[in-house]
C-alpha positions as CSV (number, residue, x, y, z in Angstrom):
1,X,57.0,123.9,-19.8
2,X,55.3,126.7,-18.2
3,X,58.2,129.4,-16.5
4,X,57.6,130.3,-12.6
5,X,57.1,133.8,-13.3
6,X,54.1,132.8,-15.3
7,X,52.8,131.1,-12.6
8,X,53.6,133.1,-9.7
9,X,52.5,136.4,-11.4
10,X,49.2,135.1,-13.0
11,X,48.4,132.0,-10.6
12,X,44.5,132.4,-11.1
13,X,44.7,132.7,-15.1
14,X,46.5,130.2,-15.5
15,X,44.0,127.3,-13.8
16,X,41.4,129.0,-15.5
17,X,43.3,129.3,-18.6
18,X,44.4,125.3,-18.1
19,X,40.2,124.4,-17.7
20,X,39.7,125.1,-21.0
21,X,41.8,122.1,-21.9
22,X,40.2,119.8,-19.1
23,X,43.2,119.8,-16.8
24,X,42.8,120.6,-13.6
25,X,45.4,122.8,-12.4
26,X,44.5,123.8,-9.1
27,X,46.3,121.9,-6.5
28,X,49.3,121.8,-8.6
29,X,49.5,125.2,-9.3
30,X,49.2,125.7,-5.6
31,X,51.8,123.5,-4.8
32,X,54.2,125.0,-7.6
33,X,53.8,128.6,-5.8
34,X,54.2,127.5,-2.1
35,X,57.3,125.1,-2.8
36,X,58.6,128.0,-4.8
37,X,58.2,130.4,-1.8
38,X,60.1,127.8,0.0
39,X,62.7,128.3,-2.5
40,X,63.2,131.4,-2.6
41,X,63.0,131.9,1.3
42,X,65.5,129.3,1.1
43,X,68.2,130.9,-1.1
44,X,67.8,134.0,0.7
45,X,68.8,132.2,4.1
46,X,71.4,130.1,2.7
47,X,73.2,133.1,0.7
48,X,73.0,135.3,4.2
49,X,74.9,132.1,6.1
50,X,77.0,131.7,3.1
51,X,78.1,135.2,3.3
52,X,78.7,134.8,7.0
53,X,80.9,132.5,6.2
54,X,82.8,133.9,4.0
55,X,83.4,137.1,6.5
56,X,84.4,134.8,9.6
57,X,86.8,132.8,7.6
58,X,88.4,136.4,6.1
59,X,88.4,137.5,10.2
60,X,89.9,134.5,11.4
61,X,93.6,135.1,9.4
62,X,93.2,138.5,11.4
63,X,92.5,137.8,15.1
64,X,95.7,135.2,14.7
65,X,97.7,138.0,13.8
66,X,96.6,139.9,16.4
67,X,97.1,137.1,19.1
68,X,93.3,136.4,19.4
69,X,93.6,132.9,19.3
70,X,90.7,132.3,21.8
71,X,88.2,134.0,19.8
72,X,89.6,132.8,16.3
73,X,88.8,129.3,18.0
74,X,84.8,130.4,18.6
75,X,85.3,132.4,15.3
76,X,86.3,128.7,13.4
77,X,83.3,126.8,15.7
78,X,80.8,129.2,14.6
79,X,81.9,129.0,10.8
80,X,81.6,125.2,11.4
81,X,77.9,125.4,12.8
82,X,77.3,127.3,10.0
83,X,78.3,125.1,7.4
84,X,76.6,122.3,8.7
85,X,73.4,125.0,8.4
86,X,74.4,125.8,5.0
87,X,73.8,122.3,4.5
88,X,70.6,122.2,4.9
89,X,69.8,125.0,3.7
90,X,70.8,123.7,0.9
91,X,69.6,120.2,0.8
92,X,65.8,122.1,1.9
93,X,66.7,124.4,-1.9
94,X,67.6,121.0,-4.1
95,X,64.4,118.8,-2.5
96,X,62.4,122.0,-3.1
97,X,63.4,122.6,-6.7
98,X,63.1,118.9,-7.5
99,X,59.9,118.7,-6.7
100,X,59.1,122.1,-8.6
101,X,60.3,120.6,-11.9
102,X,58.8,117.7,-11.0
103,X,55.1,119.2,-10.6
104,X,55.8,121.8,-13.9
105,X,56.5,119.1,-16.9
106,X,52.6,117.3,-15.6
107,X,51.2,120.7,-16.4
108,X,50.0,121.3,-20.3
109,X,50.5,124.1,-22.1
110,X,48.0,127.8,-21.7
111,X,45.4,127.2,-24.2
112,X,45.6,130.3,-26.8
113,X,42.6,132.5,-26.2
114,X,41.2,131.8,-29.6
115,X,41.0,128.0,-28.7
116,X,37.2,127.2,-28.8
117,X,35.7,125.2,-25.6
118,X,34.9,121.6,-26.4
119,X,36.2,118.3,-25.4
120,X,36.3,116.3,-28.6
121,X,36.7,116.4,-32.1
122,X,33.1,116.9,-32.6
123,X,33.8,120.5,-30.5
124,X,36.4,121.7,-33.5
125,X,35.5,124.6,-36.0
126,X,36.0,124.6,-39.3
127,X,38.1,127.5,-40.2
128,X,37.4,126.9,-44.0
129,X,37.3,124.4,-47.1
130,X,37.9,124.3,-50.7
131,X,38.0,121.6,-53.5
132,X,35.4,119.6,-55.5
133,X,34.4,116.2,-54.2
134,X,34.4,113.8,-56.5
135,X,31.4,111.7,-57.4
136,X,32.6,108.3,-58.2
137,X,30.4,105.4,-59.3
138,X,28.7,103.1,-57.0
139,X,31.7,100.5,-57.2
140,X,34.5,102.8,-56.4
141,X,37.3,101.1,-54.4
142,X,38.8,101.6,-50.9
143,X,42.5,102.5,-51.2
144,X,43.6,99.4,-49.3
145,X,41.6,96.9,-52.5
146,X,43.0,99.3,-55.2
147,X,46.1,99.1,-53.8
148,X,45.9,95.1,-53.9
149,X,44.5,95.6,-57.4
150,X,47.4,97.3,-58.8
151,X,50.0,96.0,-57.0
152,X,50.9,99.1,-54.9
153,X,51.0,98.5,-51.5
154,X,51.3,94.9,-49.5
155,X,49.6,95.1,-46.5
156,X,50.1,91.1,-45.7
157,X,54.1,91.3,-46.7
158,X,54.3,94.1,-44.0
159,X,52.7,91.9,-41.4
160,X,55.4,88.9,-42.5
161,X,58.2,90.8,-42.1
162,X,57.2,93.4,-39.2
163,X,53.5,93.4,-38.1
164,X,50.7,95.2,-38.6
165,X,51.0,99.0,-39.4
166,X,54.1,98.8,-41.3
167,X,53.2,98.5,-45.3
168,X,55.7,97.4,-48.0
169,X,55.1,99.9,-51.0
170,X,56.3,98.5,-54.1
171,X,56.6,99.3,-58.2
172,X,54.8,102.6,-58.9
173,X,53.4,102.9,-55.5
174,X,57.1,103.6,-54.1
175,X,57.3,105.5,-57.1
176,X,54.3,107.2,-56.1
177,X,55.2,107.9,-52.6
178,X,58.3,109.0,-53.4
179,X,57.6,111.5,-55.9
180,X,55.4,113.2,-53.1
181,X,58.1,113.5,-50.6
182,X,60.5,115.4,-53.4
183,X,57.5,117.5,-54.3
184,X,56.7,118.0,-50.6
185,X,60.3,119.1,-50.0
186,X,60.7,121.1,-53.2
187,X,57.9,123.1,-52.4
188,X,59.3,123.7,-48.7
189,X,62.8,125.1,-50.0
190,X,61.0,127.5,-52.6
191,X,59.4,128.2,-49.3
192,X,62.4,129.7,-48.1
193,X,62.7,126.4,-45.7
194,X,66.3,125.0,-44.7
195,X,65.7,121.2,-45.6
196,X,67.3,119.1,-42.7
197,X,68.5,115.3,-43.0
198,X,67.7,114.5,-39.1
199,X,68.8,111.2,-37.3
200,X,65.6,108.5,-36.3
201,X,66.8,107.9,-33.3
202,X,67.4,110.7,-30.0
203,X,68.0,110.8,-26.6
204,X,65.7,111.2,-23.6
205,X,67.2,114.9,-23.4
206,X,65.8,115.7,-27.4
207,X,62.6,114.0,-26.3
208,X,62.3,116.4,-22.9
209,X,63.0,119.2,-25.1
210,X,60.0,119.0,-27.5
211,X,57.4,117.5,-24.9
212,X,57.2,113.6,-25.9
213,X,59.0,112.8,-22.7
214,X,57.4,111.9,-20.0
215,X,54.1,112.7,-21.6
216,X,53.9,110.0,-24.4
217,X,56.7,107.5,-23.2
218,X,54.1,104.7,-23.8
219,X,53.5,106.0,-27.6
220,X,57.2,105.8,-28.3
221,X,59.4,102.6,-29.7
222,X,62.6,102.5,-27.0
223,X,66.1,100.9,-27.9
224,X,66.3,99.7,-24.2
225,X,69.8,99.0,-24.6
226,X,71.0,102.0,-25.5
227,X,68.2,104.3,-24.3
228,X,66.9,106.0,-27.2
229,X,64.3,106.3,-29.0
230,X,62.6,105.9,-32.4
231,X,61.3,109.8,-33.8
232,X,57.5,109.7,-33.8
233,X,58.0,112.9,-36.0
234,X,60.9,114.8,-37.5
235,X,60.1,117.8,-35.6
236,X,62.0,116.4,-32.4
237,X,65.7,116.3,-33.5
238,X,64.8,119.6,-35.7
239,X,63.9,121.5,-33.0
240,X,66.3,119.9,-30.6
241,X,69.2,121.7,-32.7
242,X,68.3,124.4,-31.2
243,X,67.9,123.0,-27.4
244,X,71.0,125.2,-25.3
245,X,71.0,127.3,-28.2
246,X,71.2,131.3,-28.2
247,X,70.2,132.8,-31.5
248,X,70.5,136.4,-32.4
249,X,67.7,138.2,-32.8
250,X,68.8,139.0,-36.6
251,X,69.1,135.4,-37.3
252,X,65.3,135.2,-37.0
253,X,62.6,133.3,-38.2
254,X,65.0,129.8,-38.3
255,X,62.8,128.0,-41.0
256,X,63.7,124.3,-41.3
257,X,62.0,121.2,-43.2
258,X,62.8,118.0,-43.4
259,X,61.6,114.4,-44.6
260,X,61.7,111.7,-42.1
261,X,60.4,108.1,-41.2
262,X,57.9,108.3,-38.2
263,X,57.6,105.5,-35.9
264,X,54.6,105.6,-33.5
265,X,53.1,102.7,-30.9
266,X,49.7,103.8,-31.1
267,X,47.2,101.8,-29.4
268,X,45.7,99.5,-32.2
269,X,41.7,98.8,-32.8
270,X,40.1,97.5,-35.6
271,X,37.6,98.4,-38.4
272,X,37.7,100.4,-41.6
273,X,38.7,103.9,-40.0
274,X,42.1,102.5,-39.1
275,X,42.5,100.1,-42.1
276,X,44.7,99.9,-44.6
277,X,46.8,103.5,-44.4
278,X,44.7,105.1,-42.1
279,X,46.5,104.6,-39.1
280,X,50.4,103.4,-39.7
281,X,53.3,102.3,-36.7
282,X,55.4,103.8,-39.1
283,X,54.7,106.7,-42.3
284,X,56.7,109.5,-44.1
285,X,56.3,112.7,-43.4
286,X,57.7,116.0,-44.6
287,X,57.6,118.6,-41.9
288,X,58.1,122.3,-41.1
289,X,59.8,124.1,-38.1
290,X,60.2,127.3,-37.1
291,X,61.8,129.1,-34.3
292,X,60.7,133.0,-33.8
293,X,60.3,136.1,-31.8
294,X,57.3,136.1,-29.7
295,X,55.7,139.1,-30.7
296,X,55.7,137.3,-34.6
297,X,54.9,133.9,-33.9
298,X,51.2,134.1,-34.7
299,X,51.5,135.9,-37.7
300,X,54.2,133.0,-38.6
301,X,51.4,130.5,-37.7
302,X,49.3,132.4,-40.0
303,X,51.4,131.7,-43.2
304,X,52.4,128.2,-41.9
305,X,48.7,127.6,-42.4
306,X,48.5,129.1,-45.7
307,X,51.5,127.5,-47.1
308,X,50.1,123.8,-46.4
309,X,46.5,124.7,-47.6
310,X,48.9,125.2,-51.1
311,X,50.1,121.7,-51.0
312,X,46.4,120.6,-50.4
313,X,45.2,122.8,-53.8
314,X,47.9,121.7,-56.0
315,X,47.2,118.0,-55.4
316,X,43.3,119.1,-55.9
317,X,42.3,117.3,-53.1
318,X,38.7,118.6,-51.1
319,X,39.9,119.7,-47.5
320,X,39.3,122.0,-44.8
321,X,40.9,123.3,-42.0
322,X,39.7,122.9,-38.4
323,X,40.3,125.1,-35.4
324,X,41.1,122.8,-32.3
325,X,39.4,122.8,-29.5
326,X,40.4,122.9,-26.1
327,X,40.0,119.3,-25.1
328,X,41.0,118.0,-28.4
329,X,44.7,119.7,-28.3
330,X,47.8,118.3,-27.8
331,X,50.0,118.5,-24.2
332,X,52.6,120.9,-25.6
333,X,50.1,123.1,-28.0
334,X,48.8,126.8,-27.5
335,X,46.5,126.5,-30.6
336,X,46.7,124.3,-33.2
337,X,45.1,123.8,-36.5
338,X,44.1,120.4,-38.5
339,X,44.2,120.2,-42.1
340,X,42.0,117.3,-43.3
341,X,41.0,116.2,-46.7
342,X,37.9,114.1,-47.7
343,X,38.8,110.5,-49.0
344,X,35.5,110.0,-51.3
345,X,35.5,105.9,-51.2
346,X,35.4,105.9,-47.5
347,X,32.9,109.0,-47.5
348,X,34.9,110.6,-44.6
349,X,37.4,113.3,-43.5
350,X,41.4,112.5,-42.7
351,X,43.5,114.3,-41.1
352,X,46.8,115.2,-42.9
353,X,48.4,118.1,-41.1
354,X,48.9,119.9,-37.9
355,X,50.1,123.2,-37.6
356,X,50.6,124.7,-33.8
357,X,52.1,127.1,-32.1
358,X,53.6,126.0,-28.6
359,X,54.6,130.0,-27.7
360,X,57.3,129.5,-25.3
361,X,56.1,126.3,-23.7
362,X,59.1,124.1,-25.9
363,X,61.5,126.6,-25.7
364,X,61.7,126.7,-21.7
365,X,61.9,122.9,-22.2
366,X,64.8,123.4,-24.7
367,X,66.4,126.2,-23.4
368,X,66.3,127.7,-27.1
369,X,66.7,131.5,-26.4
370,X,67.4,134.8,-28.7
371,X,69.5,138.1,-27.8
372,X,67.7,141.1,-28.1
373,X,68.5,144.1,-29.5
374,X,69.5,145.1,-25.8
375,X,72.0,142.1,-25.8
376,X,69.1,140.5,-22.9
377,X,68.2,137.1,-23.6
378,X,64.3,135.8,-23.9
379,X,62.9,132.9,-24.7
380,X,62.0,132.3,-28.2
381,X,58.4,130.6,-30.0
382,X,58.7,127.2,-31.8
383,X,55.7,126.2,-34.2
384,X,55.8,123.1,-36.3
385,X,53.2,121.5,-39.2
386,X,53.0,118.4,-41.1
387,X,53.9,119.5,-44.6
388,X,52.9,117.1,-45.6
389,X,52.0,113.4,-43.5
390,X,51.9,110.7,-46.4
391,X,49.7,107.8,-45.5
392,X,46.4,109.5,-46.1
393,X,47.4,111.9,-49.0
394,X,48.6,108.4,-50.7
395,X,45.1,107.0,-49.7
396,X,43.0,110.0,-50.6
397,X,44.9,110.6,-54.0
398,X,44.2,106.8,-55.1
399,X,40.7,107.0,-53.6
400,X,39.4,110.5,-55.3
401,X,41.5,109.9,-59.0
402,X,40.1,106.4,-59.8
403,X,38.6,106.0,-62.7
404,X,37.7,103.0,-65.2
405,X,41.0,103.3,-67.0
406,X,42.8,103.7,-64.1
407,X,44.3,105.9,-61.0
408,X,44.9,109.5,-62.5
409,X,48.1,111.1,-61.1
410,X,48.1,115.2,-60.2
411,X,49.6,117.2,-62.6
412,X,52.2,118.2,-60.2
413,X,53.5,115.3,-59.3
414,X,53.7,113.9,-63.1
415,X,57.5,115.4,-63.4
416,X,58.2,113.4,-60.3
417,X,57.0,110.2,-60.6
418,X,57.3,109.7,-64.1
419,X,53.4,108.5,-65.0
420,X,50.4,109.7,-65.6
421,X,48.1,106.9,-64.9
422,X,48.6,103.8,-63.0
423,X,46.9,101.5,-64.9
């Protein structure tokens, strides 16, 4: 969430700023700034009649003393009157800063300056690539038939027992998927990141604090009777540890990861771009958080981006990394980066990871702050990445290391999964 200051002080910049990601800001920004000059007009009145107040009411005990009951009388009227004012005045303050915080969470985060213009994915640069494509024969399977053929993943079963988007993995694909999420995490704590065992489940207040709520309410799976919600990424109760949190400025960069279930009600369509693990209701993910100072958080972006392109390399799958552009970025994100890699059966690109930077924008949300080395407190950066997302490393790796004999399994993950070939 944007701060007043920011708005007041750079009104214009930011509706310009805010075009760039196809939002626009105008009329609210221009409603944020009047109602806030209502607010402010407002304190200022109610603390000069509360401060009347409080003078009267120390005159009052006074002008008994001295016999001046007549005018401790209009003294107690006026202090009356006044309160009834104060009232309002306050009622005027609460309506005004209701509707403030209503207008700020409908306003996206400032775009980055480095975020290109675009509306779509089409618009997005590519930063760089690396990795060989492999050439496969003409008869090279899809993930979703190889994993029928070897008895990896059950599509139908998932369907039985849930409904579509929610796979059973069985025999070596569990084994499989499993083996990525301890080398995932392994390769986070060498890192130097703080693995985190996170609940599934949080409260509107964690979902506030990292931008789901309101945004995407309808992309969310709600316990109704107990109001919470199902995480659509670990990176909400992570970061919500820190929500009413003051850190010390020496106890900076937090670095945490942590594996999770993800549970997302994404609108469903049909065809081979969303088949088999291309688009889940509910995947693993291993993911990243960090909280920092402001003046380091893009150089902390930097190596977030440099540590995932590691995880790409050592499973020696082709990727690259895309710059997003404006119209493509999320609600909460100054700039973001994808990490895709190319799944060689399909003959197309899938995105794996996102790294972003959200500056301040969660932290005002979250209230997640730092003290200074002058003991003042300021609001501190959050960034987060997918390190890794599962479903379409699991689809890529079958896809890209088929071969006649069988599914070759990366060298790294050999120790972990306990094959070398699933065959």
């Amino acid at each position: 969430m944007l701060t007043l200051k920011v708005i007041n002080e750079n009104t214009e910049e930011v509706i310009q700023r805010l075009a760039k990601k196809h939002f626009d800001a105008e009329n609210i920004v221009n409603q944020i700034v009047e109602l806030d000059g209502v607010r402010r007009n407002t304190q200022t009145l109610l603390d000069k009649t509360l401060a009347e107040i409080n003078n009267l009411s120390k005159s009052i005990g006074a002008m008994m003393k001295e016999g001046k009951k007549d005018e401790a009388t209009t003294a107690r009227e006026k202090v009356s009157e006044l309160k009834e004012t104060s009232k309002t005045y306050d009622e005027t303050l609460k309506d005004a800063e209701e509707q403030i915080q209503t207008l700020l969470v409908t306003i996206p985060n400032l775009p980055h300056e480095s975020v290109p213009e675009g509306k779509t994915a089409e618009d997005n640069l590519i930063e760089r690539s690396g990795g060989e494509t492999p050439q496969l024969s003409q008869d090279a399977l899809p993930h979703w038939e190889l994993a029928k053929k070897y008895d990896l993943i059950d599509f139908e079963l998932g369907v039985k027992i849930t409904g579509a988007g929610f796979p059973v993995y069985k025999g070596k694909g569990a084994r499989l998927q499993r083996s990525l999420i301890n080398f995932f995490l392994d390769k986070a704590r060498d890192a130097g990141f703080l693995e985190i065992q996170p609940p599934y489940v949080i409260n509107s207040a964690s979902g506030f604090g990292t931008g789901q709520l309101p945004d995407k309410e309808g992309q969310m799976y709600h316990v109704g009777l107990d109001d919470l919600y199902l995480i659509p990424t670990a990176e909400v109760p992570v970061t919500n540890i820190y929500r009413d949190v003051i850190l010390d400025e020496k106890d900076l960069p937090v670095k945490n990861t942590a594996y999770s279930a993800c549970f997302r009600r994404e609108a469903g369509s049909y065809g081979k771009d969303v088949r088999g693990l291309n688009r889940l209701h509910q995947f693993d993910k291993v993911e990243i958080v960090c909280i920092e100072k402001p003046e380091n958080s893009y150089a902390r972006l930097d190596e977030m981006v440099r540590y995932v392109q590691t995880l790409v390399e050592a499973l020696g799958l082709p990727w690259r990394i895309l710059r997003l552009c404006g119209g493509d970025m999320s609600f909460t994100s100054a700039l973001t980066f994808d990490f895709e890699v190319y799944s060689a059966a399909q003959q197309r690109w899938l995105e794996v990871s996102s790294v972003s930077n959200f500056e301040s924008f969660q932290a005002n949300r979250l209230k997640c702050r730092y003290r200074d080395a002058d003991r003042k407190t300021q609001l501190c950066h959050t960034l987060n990445g997918s390190a890794l997302a599962l479903p379409r490393i699991m689809a890529a790796l079958l896809e890209n290391n088929q071969t006649p004999e069988g599914i070759r399994i990366p060298e790294v993950l050999v120790p972990y999964c306990g094959f070398e070939v699933i065959d």
